[in-house]
Backbone as numpy.savetxt, mean C-alpha at the origin, in Angstrom:
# Nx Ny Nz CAx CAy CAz Cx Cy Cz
-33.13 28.24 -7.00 -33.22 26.82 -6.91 -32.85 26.41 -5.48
-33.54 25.68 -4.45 -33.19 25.13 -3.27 -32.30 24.35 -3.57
-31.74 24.14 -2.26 -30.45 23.01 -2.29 -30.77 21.31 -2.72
-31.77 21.57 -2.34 -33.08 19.61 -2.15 -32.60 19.59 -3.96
-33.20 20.59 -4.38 -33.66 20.29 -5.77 -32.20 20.29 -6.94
-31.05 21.28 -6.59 -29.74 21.55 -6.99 -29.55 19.73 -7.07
-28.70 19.69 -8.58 -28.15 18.51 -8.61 -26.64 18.32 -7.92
-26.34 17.21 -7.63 -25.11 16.87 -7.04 -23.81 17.68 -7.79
-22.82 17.88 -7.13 -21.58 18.01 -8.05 -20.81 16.82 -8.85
-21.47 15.51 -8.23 -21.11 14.62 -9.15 -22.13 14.38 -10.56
-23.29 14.97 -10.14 -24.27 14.42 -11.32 -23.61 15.54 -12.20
-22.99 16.77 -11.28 -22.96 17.78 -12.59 -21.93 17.35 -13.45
-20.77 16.87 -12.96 -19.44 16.51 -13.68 -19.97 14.98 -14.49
-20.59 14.46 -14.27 -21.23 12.96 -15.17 -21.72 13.99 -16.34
-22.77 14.61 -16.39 -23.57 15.73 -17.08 -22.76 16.35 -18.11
-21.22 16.90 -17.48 -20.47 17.34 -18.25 -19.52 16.68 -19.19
-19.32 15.07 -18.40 -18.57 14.48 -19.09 -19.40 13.69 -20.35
-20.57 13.42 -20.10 -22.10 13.10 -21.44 -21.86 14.47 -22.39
-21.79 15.49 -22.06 -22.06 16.51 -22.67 -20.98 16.82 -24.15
-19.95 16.64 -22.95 -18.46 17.19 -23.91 -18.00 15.94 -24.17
-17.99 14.52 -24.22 -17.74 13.21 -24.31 -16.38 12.93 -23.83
-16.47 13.32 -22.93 -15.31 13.12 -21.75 -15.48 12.15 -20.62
-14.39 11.05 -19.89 -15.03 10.11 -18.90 -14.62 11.17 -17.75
-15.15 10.22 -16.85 -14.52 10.18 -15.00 -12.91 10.30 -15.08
-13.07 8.86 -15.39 -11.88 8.14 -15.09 -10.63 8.06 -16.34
-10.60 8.85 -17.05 -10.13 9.33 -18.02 -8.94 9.48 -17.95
-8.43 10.28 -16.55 -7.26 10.83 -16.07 -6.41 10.23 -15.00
-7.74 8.97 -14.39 -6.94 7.89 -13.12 -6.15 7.31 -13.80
-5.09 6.62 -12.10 -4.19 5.59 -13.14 -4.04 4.67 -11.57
-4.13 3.42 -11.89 -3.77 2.48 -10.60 -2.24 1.99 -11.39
-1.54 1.62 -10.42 -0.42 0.61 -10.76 -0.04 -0.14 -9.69
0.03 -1.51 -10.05 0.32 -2.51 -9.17 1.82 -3.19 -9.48
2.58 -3.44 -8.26 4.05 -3.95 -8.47 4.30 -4.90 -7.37
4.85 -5.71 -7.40 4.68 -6.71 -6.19 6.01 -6.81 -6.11
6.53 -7.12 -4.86 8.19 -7.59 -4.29 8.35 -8.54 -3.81
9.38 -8.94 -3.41 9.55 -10.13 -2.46 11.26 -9.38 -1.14
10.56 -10.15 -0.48 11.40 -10.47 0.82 11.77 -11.12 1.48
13.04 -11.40 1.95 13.39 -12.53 2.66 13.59 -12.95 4.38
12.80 -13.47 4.75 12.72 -13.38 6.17 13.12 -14.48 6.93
13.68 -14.36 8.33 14.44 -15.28 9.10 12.90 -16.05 10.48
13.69 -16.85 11.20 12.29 -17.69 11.38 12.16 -16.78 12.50
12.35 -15.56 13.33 11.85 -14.54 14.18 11.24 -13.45 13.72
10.95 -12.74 14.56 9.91 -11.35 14.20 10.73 -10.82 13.10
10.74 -10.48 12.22 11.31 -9.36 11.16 10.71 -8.29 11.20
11.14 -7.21 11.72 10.48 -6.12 10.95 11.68 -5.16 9.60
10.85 -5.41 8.34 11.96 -4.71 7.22 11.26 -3.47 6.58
11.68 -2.92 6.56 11.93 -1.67 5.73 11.39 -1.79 4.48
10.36 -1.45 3.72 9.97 -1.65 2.19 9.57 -0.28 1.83
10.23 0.99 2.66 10.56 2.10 1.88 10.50 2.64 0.43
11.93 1.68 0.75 12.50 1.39 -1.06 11.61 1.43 -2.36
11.53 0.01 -1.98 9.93 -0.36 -3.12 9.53 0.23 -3.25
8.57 1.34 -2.34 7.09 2.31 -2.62 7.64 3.04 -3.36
9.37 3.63 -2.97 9.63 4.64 -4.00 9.93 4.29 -4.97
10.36 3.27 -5.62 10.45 2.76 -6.86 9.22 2.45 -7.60
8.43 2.14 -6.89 6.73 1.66 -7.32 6.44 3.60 -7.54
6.33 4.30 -6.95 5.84 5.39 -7.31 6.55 6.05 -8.62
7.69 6.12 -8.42 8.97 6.22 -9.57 8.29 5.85 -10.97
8.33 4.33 -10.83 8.09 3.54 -12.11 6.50 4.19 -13.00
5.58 4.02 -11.91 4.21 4.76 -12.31 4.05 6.03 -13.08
5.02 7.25 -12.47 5.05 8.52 -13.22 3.87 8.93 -12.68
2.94 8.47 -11.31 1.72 9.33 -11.11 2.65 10.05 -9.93
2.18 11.77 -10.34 3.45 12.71 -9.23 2.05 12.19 -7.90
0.53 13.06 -8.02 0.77 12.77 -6.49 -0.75 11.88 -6.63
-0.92 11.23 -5.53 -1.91 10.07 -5.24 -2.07 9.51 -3.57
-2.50 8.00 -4.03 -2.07 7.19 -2.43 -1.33 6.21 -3.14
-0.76 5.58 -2.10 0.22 4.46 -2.29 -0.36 3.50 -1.19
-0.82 2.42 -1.60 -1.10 1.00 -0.70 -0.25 -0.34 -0.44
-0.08 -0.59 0.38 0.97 -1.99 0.58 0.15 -2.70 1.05
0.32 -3.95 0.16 -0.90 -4.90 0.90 0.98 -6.30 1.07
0.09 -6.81 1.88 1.03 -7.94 2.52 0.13 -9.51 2.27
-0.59 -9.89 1.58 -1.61 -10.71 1.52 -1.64 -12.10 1.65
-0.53 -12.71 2.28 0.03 -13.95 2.97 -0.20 -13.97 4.25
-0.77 -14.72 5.09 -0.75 -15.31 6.76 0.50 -14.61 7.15
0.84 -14.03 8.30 1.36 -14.25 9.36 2.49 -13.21 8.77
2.03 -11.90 8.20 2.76 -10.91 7.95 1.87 -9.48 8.20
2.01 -8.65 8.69 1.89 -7.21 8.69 2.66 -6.16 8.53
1.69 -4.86 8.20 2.23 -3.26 7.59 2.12 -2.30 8.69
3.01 -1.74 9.29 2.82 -0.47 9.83 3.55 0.25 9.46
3.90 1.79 9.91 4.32 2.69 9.87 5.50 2.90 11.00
6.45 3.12 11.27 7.33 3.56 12.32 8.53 4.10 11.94
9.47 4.51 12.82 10.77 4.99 12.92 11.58 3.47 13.13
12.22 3.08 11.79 13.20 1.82 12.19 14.69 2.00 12.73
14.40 2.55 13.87 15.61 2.72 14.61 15.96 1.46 15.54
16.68 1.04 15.75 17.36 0.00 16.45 16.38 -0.75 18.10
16.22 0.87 18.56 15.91 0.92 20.01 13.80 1.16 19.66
14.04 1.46 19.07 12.38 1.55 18.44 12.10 0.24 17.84
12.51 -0.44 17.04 12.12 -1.90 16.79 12.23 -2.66 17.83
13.77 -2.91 18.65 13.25 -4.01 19.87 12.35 -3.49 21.22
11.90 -2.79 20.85 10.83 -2.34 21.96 9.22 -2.33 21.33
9.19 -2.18 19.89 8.04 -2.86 19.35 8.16 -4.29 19.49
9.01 -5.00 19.21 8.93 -6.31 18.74 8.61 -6.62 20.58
9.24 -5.88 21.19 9.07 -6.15 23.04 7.40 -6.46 22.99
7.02 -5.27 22.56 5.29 -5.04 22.74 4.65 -5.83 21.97
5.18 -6.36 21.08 4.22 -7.70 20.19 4.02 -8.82 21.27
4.88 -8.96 21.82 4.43 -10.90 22.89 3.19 -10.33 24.00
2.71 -9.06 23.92 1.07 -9.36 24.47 0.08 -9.23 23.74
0.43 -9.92 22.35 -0.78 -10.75 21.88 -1.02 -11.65 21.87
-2.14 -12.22 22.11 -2.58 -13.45 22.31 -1.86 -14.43 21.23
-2.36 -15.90 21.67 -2.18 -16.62 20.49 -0.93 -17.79 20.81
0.33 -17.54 21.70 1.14 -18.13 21.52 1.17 -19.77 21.91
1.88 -20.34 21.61 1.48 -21.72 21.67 0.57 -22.32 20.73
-0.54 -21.99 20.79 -1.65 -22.42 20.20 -1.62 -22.74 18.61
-2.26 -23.88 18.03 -1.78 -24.26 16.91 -3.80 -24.38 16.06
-3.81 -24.49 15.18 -4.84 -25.68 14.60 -4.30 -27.17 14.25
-4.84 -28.03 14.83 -4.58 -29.47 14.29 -5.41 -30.52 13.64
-6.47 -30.07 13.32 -7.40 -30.27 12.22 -6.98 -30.51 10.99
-5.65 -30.04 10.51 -5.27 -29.87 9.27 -4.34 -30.84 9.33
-4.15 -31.59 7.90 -2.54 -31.85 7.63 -1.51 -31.79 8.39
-0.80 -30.34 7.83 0.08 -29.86 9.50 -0.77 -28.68 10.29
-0.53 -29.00 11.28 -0.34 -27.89 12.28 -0.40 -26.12 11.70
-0.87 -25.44 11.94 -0.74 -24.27 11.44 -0.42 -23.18 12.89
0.68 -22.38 13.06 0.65 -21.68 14.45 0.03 -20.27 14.08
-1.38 -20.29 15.22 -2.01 -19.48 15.49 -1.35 -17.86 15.75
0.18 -17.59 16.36 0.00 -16.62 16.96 0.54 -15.67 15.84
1.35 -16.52 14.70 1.64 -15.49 13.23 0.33 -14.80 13.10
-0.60 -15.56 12.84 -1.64 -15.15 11.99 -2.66 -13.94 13.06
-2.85 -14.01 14.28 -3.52 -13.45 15.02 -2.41 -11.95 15.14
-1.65 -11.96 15.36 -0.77 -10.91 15.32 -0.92 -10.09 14.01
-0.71 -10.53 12.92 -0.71 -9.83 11.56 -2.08 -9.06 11.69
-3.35 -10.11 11.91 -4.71 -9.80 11.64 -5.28 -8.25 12.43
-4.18 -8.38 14.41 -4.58 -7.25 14.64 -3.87 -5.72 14.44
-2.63 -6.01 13.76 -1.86 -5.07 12.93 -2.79 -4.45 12.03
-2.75 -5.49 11.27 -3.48 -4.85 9.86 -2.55 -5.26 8.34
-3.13 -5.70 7.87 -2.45 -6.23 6.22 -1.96 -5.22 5.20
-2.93 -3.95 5.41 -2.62 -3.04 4.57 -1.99 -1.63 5.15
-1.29 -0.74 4.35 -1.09 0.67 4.63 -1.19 1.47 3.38
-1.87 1.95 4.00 -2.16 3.58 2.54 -1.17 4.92 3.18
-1.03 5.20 2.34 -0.19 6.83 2.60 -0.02 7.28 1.03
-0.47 8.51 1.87 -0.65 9.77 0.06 0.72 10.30 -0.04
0.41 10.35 -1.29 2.16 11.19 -1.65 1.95 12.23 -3.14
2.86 13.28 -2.33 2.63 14.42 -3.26 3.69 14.86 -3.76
3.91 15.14 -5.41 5.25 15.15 -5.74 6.05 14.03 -5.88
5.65 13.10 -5.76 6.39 11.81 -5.86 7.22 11.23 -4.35
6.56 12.45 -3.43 7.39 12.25 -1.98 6.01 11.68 -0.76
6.43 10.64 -0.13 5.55 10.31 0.74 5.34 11.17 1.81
3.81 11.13 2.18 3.46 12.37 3.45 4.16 11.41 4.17
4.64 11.50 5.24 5.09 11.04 6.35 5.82 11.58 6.99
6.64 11.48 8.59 6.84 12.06 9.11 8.76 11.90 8.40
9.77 12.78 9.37 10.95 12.35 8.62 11.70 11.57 8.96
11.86 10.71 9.67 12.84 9.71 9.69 11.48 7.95 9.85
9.51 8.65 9.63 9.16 7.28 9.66 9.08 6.75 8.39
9.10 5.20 8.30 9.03 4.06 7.01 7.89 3.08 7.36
7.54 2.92 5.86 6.31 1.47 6.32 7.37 0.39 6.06
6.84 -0.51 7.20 7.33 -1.87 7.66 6.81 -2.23 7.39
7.31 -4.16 6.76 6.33 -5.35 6.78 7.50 -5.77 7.95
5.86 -7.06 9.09 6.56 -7.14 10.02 6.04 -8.99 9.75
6.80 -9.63 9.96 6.89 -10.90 9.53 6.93 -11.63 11.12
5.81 -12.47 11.12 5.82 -12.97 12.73 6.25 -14.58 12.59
6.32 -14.78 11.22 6.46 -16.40 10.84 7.28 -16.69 11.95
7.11 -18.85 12.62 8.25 -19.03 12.96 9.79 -19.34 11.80
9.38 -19.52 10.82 10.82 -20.21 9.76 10.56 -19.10 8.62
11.93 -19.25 8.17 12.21 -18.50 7.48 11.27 -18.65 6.23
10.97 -17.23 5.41 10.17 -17.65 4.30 10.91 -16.56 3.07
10.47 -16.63 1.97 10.48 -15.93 0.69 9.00 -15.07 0.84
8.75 -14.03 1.10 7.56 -12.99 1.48 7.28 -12.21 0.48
6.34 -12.28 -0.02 5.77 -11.44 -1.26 4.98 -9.94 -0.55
5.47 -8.81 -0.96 4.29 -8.04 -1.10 3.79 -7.10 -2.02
2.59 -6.50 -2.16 2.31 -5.49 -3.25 2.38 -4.22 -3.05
2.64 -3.33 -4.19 2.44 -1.97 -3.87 1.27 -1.13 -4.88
0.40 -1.29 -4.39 -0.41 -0.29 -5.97 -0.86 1.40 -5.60
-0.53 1.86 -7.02 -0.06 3.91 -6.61 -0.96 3.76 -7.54
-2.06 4.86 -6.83 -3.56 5.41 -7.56 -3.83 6.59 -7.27
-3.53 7.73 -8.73 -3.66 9.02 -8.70 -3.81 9.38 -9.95
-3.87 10.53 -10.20 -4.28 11.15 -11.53 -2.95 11.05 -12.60
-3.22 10.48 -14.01 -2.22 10.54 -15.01 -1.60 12.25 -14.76
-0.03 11.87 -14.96 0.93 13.11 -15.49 0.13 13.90 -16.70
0.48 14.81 -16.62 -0.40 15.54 -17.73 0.70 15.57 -18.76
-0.04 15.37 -20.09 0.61 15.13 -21.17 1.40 16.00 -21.55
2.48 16.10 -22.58 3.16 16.81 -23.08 2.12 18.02 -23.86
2.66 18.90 -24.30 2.08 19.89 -25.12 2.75 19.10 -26.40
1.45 19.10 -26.96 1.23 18.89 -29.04 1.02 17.10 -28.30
1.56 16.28 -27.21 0.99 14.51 -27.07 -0.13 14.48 -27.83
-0.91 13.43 -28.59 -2.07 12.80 -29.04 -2.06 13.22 -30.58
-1.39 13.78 -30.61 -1.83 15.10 -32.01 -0.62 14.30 -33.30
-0.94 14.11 -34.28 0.37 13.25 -34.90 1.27 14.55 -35.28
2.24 14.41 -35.68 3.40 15.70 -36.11 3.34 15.35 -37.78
3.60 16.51 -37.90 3.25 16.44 -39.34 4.64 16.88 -39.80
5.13 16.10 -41.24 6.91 15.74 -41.23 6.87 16.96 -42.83
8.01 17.59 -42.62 8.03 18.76 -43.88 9.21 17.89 -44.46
C-alpha cells in the first residue's frame, strides 16, 4: 500500500474507536478554577504559583498543560524568577512601552491606554505542561500575573489543566457484589 493511499493514524484510531465503541475523548479531562488577587495602584507583579498547584492538585490529571488566562484589561502572564532584583529590573524594562499618558476620552470615563497596551504586548495567557503533577519549568522560575492598573483592584484569574483522566482503580465501573 503507498503512503498517498495508507489511511491517517487518526482515521485509524476514529476506525478503532467505531469499531470497538470507544470515543476520542473518552479519557480527556479539562478543569477550570478561577482566583482572585489583590492589587495595589502600581505595577504588581504576583506570584500565582500557588494556584496552578492547587488547580492541578484539585483536578487529579497527573500530567497535561496548565493555562492561565488573565482575561481583564490591563493585566498580564509571564514566566520569570521572582526575585527581588529580577522584578525591579523587569518592572525597570516595562516603561519602554508605549502608551503612557495617553487615555481614550470618547467614553464616559477616561480609560488609560498604557495598562492595556502593556498587558496586550505581554500576552494574556501562559501554558506550561506538567508531568507528574510537577510543572516543567525551570527551578526557582514562577508564572506571574503582572498588573499594570493605575488603582488598586480585586483581579480575577483562571487556571484550566487539560490532560488525560487518572486511570481508574482496578475492579472501578464494575459494581461489587456483597456476600
Amino acid at each position: 500500500m503507498s503512503p498517498e493511499s495508507r489511511p491517517s493514524l487518526f482515521a485509524e484510531k476514529i476506525a478503532y474507536c467505531i469499531a470497538f465503541g470507544s470515543t476520542l475523548a473518552s479519557t480527556s479531562m479539562i478543569f477550570l478554577k478561577n482566583y482572585f488577587v489583590n492589587t495595589t495602584g502600581e505595577v504588581d507583579v504576583i506570584s500565582v504559583i500557588h494556584e496552578i498547584h492547587y488547580a492541578i492538585k484539585d483536578s487529579k490529571i497527573p500530567d497535561g498543560l496548565v493555562t492561565v488566562i488573565a482575561p481583564e484589561p490591563g493585566a498580564a502572564l509571564t514566566v520569570l524568577e521572582p526575585l527581588p532584583e529580577i522584578t525591579a529590573a523587569f518592572k525597570e524594562t516595562l516603561e519602554i512601552f508605549p502608551g503612557e499618558g495617553a487615555a481614550l476620552s470618547k467614553r464616559k470615563e477616561p480609560i488609560a491606554m498604557a495598562p492595556r497596551i502593556k498587558a496586550a504586548m505581554m500576552g494574556k495567557t501562559v501554558h506550561v505542561p506538567f508531568s507528574k503533577g510537577k510543572l516543567v519549568l525551570g527551578p526557582r522560575e514562577e508564572v506571574v500575573l503582572v498588573d499594570f492598573e493605575t488603582s488598586a483592584k480585586r483581579r480575577e484569574f483562571f487556571v484550566q489543566v487539560m490532560g488525560e483522566a487518572p486511570p481508574a482503580p482496578a475492579g472501578a465501573g464494575r459494581p461489587q457484589l456483597r456476600r
